[in-house]
Residue frames relative to the residue before (quaternion, step in Angstrom):
aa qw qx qy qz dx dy dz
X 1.0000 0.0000 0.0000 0.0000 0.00 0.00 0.00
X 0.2842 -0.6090 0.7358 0.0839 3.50 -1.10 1.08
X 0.5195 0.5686 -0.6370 0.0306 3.22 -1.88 0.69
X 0.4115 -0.5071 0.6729 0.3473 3.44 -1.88 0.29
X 0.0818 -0.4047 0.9107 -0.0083 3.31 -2.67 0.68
X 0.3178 -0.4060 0.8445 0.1448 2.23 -2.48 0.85
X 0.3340 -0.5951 0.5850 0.4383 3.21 -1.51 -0.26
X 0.6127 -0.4994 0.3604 0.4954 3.37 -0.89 0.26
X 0.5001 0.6309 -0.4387 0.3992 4.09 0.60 -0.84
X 0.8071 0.2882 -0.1225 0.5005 3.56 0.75 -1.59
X 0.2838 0.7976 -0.5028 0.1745 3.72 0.53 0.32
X 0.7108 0.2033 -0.0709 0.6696 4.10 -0.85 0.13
X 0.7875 0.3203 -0.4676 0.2420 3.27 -0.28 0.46
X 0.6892 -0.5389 0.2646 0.4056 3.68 0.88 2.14
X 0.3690 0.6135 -0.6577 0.2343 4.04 0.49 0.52
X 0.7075 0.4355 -0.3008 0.4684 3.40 0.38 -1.37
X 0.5031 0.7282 -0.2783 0.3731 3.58 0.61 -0.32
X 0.6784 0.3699 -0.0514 0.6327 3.14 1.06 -2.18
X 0.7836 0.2887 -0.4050 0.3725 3.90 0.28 -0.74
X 0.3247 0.7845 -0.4349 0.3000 3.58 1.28 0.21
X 0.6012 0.6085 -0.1831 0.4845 2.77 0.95 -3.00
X 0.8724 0.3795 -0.2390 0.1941 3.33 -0.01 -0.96
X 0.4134 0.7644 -0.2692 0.4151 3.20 2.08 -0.55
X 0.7297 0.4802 -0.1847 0.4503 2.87 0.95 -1.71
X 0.7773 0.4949 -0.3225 0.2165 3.06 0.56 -1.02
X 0.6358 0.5026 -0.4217 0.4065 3.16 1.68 -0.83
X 0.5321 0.5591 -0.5203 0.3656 3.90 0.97 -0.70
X 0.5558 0.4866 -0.4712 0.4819 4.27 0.68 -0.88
X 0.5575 0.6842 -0.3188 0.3455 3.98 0.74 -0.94
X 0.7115 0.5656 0.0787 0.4095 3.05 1.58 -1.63
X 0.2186 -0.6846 0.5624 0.4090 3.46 1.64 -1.14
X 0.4950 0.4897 -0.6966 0.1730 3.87 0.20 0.07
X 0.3725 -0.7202 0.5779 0.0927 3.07 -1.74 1.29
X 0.7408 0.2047 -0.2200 0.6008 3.66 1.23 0.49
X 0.3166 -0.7893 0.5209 0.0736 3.68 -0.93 0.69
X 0.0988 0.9029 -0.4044 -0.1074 3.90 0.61 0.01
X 0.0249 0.7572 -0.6480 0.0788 3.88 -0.39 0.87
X 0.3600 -0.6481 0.6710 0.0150 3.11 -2.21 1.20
X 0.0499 -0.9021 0.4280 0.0233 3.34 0.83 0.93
X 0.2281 -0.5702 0.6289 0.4768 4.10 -0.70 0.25
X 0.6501 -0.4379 0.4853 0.3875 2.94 -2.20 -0.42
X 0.5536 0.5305 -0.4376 0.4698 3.89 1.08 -0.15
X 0.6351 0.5722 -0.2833 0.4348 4.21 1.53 -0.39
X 0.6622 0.6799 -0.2111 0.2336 2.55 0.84 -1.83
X 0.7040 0.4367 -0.4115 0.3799 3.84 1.25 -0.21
X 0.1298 0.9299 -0.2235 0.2618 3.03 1.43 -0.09
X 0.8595 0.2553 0.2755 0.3467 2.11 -0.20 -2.72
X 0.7067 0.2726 -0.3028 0.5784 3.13 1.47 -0.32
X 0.4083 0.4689 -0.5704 0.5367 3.93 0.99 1.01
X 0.6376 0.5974 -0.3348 0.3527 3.61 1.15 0.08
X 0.2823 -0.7575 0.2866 0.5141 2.90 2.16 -0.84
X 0.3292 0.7092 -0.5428 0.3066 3.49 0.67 1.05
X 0.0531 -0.7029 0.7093 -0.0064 4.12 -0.25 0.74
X 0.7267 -0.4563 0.4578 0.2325 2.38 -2.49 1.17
X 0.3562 -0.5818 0.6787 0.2721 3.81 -1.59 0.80
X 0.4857 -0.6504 0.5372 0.2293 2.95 -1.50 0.36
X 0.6698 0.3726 -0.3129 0.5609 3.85 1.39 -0.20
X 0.2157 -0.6517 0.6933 0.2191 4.27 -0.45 0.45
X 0.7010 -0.5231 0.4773 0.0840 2.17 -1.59 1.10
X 0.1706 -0.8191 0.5432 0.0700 4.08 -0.55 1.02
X 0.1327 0.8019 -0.5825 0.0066 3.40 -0.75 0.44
X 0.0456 -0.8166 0.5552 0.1513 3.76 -1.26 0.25
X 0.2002 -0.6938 0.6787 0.1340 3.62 -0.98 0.69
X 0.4832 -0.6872 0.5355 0.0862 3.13 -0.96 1.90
């Protein structure tokens, strides 16, 4: 499992935000022509003030 926390202490205060800005900017840096993210529902506004929209295919997985 991959993910980011905040701690609650440091919440609202534009980190996830800033290490986003910069995510993105280095993948544009890169030529990546697609960006995928598994956002919770506590992220997920975030990410789409980020301009990320719902896919139309979810994402499958299996655990053997």
């Amino acid at each position: 499992m991959i993910g980011v926390v905040t701690d609650p202490a440091y919440r609202r205060r534009g980190h996830s935000r800033a290490i986003m800005r910069a995510l993105l900017d280095w993948f544009r840096e890169q030529g990546a022509s697609r960006v995928d993210l598994y956002a919770s529902d506590d992220g997920a506004p975030l990410y789409r003030a980020l301009g990320f929209v719902d896919h139309p295919d979810p994402a499958l997985y299996r655990r053997p």
